[in-house]
C-alpha positions as CSV (number, residue, x, y, z in Angstrom):
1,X,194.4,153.5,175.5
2,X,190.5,153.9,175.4
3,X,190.8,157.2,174.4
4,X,193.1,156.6,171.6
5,X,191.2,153.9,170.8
6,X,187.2,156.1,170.5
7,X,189.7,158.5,168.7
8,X,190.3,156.5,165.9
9,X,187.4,154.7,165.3
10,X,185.6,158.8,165.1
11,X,188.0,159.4,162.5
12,X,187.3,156.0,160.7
13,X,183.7,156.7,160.9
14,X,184.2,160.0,159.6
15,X,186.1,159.1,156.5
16,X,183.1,155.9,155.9
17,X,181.2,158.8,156.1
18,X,182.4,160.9,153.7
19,X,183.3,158.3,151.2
20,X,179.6,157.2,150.8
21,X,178.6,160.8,150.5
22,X,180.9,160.8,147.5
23,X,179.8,158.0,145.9
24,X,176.2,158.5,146.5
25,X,176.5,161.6,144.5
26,X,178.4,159.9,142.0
27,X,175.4,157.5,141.3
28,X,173.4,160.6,141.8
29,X,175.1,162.2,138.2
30,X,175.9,158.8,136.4
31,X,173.1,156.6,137.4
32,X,174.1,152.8,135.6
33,X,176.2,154.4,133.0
34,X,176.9,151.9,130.4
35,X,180.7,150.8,129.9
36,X,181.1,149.9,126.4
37,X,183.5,147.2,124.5
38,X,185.6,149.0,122.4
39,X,187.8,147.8,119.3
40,X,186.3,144.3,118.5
41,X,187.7,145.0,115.2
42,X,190.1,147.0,114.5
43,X,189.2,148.6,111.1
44,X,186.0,148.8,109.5
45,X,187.2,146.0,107.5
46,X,187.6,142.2,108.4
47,X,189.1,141.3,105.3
48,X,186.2,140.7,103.1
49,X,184.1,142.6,103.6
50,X,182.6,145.3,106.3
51,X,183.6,145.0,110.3
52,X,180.5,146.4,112.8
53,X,183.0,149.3,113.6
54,X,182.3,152.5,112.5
55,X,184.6,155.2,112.8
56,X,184.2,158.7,115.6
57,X,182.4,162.1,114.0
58,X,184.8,163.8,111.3
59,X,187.3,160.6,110.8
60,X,188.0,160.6,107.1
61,X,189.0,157.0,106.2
62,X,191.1,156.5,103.6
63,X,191.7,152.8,101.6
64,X,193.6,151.3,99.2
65,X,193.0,147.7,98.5
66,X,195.1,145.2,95.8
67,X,194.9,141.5,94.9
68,X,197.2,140.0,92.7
69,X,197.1,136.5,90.9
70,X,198.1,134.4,88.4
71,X,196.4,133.6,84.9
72,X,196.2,129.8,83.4
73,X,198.9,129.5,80.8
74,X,199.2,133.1,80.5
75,X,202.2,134.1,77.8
76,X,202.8,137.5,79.3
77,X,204.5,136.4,82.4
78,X,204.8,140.2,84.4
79,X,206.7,140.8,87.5
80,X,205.2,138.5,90.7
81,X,201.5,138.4,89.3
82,X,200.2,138.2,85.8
83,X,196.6,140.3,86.9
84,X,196.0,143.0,89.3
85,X,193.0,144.2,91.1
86,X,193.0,148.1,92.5
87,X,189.8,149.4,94.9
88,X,190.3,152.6,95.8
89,X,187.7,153.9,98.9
90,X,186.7,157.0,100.7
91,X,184.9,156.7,104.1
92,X,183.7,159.7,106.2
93,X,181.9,159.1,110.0
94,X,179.3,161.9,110.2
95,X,178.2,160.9,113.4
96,X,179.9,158.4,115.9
97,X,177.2,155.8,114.6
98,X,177.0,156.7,111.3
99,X,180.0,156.7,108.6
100,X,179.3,156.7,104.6
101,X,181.5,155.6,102.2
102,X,182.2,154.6,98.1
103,X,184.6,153.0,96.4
104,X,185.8,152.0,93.1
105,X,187.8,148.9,91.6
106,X,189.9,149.2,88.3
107,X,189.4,145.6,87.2
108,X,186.2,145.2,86.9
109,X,185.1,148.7,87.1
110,X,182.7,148.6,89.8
111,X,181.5,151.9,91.3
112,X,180.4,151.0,94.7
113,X,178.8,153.0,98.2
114,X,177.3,152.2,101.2
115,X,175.6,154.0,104.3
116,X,176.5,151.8,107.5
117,X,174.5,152.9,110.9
118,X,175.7,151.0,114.8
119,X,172.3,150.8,116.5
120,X,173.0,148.5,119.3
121,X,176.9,148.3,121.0
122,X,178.1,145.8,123.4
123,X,178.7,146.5,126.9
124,X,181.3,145.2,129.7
125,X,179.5,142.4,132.3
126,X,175.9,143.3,130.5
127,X,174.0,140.3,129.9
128,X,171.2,142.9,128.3
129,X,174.1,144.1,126.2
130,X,176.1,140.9,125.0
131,X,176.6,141.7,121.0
132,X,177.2,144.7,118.8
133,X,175.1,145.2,115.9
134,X,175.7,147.2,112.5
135,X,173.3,148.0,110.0
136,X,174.9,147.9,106.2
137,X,173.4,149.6,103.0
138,X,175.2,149.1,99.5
139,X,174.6,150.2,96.2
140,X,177.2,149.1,93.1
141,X,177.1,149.4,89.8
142,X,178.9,147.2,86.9
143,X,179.6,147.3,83.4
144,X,182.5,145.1,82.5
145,X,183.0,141.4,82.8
146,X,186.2,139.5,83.3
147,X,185.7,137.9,80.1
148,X,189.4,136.2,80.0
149,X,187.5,133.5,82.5
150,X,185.1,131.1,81.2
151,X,182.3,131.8,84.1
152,X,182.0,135.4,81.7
153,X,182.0,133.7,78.0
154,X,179.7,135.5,75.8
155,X,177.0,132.6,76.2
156,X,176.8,133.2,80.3
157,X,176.4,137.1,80.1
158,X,173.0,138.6,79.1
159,X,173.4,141.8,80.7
160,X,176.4,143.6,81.4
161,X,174.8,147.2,83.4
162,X,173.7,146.0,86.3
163,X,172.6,147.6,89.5
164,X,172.8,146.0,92.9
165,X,171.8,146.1,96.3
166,X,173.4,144.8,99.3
167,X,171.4,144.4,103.2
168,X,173.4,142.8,105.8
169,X,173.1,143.1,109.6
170,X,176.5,143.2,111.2
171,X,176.2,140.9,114.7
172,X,179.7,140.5,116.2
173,X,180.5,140.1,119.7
174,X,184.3,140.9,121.4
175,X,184.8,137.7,123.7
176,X,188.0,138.6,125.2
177,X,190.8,141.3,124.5
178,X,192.2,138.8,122.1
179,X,189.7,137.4,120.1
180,X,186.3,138.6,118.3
181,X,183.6,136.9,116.1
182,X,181.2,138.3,113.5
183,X,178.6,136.7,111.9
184,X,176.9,138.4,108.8
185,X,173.4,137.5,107.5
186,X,172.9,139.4,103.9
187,X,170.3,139.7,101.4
188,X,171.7,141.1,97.5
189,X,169.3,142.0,95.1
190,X,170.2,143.0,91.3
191,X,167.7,145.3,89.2
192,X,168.6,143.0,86.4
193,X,170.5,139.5,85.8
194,X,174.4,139.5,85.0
195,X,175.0,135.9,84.2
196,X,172.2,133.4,82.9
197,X,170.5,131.4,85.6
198,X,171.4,133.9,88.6
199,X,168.6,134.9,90.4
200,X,167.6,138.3,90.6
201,X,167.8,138.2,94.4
202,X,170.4,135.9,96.5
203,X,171.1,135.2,100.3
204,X,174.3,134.6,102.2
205,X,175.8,134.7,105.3
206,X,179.3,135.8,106.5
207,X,181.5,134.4,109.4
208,X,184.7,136.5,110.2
209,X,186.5,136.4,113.1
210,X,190.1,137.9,114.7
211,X,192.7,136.6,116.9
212,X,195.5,139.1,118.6
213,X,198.6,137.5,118.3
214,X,200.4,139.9,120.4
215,X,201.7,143.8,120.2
216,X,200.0,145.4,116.9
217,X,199.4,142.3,115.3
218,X,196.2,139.9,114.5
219,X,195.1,136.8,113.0
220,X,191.9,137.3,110.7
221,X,189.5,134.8,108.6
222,X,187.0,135.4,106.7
223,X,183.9,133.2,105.1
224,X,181.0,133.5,103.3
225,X,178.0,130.8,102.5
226,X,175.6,131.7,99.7
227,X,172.4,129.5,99.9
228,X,171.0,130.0,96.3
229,X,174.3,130.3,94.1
230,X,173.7,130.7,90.5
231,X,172.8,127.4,88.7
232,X,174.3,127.5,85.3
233,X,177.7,128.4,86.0
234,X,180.2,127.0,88.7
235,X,180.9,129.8,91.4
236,X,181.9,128.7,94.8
237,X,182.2,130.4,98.7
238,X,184.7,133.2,98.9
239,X,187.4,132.4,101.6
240,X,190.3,135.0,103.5
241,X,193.0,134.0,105.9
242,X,195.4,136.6,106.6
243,X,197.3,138.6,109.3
244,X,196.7,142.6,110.0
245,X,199.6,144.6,111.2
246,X,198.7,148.0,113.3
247,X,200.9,151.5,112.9
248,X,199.1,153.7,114.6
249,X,196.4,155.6,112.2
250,X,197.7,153.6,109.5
251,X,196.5,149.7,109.2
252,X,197.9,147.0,106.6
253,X,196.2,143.5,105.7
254,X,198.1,140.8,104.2
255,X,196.0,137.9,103.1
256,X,195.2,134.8,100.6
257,X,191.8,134.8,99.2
258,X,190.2,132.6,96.3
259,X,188.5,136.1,94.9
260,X,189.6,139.4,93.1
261,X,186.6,141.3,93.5
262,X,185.9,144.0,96.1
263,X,182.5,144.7,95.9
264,X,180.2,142.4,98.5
265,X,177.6,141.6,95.3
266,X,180.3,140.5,93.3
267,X,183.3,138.7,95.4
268,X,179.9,136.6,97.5
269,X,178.3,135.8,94.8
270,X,180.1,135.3,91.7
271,X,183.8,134.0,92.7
272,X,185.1,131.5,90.1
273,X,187.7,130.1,92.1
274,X,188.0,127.7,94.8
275,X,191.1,128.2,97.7
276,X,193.9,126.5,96.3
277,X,197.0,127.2,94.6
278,X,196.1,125.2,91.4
279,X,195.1,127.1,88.2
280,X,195.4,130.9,89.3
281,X,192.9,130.4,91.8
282,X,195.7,131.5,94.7
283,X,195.0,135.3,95.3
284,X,197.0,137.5,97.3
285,X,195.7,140.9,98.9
286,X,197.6,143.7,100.2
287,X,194.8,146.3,101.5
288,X,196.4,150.0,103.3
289,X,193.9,151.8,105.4
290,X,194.7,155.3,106.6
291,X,192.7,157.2,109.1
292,X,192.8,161.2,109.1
293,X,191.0,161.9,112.5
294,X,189.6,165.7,113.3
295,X,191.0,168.1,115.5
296,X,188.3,167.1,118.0
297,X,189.0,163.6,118.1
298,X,192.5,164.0,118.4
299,X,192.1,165.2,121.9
C-alpha cells in the first residue's frame, strides 16, 4: 500500500512539476499582457454623434442616416413626414486606432469630415486601465439655412459660408456586458458667425449611454449640454432615445430626436426644437450602417 502510495504522489509531483514549467514559460513570452474590453459600443455611432470605437485596419464603413418630421401647418401634407433629412458617410480604419471619415447631409447641405484616433483602451480587472478614451477632429462646412424656421429669418443670419471646427475627447467606460456610458467634453469653433449673437467659439458636453436588452438588440440615449448657447435666438439641448438592432455587419438605429441635423456643430448647437411632439419638434431617425471588413480581418 506504501508503495502504491510513493507511486502516486512521484507522478503527482511530476505533473506539478511540469505544469509550472509551462506556465513559467508562458509568463516568460506574455509577461502582463493586457486583456482588453471589447464592444462598449457597438458602432462608431451612439446616436448623436461619435462612439470611442473605432473600427480594425481596412474596414470600410459605410452609413446612411435619415430623420423625418413634420412642419407647422404645412399645406403639402406628403406620405408619413412633410421634411426629410439624408447624411450620407464614408468611414475607412487605416490603422486599428485610427479610422477617417466625411459625410454629407442633403438638407442643409453640410459637407462634413473628421480624423478620430483611440489612444488609451480599457482593460478587464485594471484599475490603471478603467476607461477608454477617443480623440475626435471635425471639419464642416455650410452654405444653406433652413430658412422655412424662424431661428434662420433673414434678420438672424449674417453669414451663410461658414467653416467649423469640432474637438471632443471621447471618455466612455463598458461597466458590464450589458451596459456602457460615455461622456463627451467638446470645444466648436466657427471661422466666422452664422446667426447673430453666436459666439465664434462654444463649449458642450455629451452624455450617451447603452443598455443590451437581450440577443442583437440595445437601448441607447443620447444628450448634449451647451454652456454658452447663442443669445439672440432660442436653441435648446439636442436629445436621442432610441433602440439599435444588430444583423451581423449590418446595424440599424431607430430613434426620436428633437433635431434634423447631422453634423456635431450644427445639431449641438443650433437645434430649434425642444423634445416633444407639439409643433414638428417630434423627429424620427432611421440611420443603416454597413461594415465591409478586409480579407485580413475576416479571418
Amino acid at each position: 500500500m506504501i508503495k502504491y502510495l510513493f507511486t502516486f504522489c512521484f507522478f503527482v509531483a511530476l505533473y506539478s512539476a511540469h505544469s509550472q514549467d509551462i506556465l513559467a514559460k508562458l509568463e516568460k513570452e506574455y509577461p502582463n499582457k493586457p486583456v482588453y474590453e471589447l464592444a462598449t459600443f457597438k458602432t462608431t455611432r451612439i446616436g448623436l454623434g461619435h462612439s470611442i470605437e473605432v473600427r480594425k485596419k481596412g474596414a470600410l464603413e459605410i452609413s446612411a442616416f435619415n430623420r423625418f418630421w413634420n412642419t407647422e401647418n404645412s399645406t403639402k401634407q406628403r406620405f408619413l413626414a412633410d421634411k426629410l433629412s439624408n447624411r450620407f458617410g464614408l468611414n475607412y480604419a487605416i490603422t486599428d486606432l485610427l479610422t477617417i471619415g466625411a459625410g454629407y447631409t442633403s438638407f442643409d447641405e453640410i459637407s462634413d469630415g473628421f480624423l478620430k484616433y483611440k489612444i488609451f483602451r480599457q482593460q478587464k480587472d485594471a484599475k490603471k486601465a478603467p476607461v477608454s478614451i477617443t480623440l475626435l477632429q471635425g471639419v464642416s462646412h455650410r452654405t444653406k439655412a433652413d430658412i422655412e424656421n424662424p431661428l434662420y429669418a433673414e434678420d438672424n443670419i449674417i453669414n451663410s459660408n461658414v467653416y467649423s471646427f469640432v474637438s471632443q475627447v471621447l471618455i466612455a467606460r463598458k461597466f458590464s456586458r450589458k451596459f456602457s456610458a460615455q461622456i463627451t467634453p467638446t470645444y466648436i469653433h466657427r471661422t466666422d458667425n452664422f446667426l447673430t449673437d453666436q459666439s465664434n467659439n462654444q463649449f458642450a458636453v455629451g452624455l450617451g449611454a447603452r443598455y443590451k436588452l437581450g440577443g442583437h438588440v440595445s437601448l441607447v440615449s443620447e444628450y448634449y449640454y451647451v454652456a454658452n448657447p447663442a443669445s439672440g435666438v432660442t436653441t435648446f439641448d439636442p436629445f436621442l432615445i432610441g433602440i439599435n438592432w444588430e444583423l451581423s455587419h449590418l446595424l440599424l438605429q431607430f430613434h426620436m430626436t428633437n433635431t434634423r441635423h447631422f453634423a456635431e456643430d450644427a445639431f449641438i448647437t443650433q437645434t430649434r426644437n425642444n423634445f416633444n411632439f407639439h409643433d414638428g419638434n417630434f423627429h424620427f431617425g432611421f440611420n443603416a450602417i454597413f461594415v465591409l471588413h478586409s480579407k485580413k480581418n475576416k479571418l
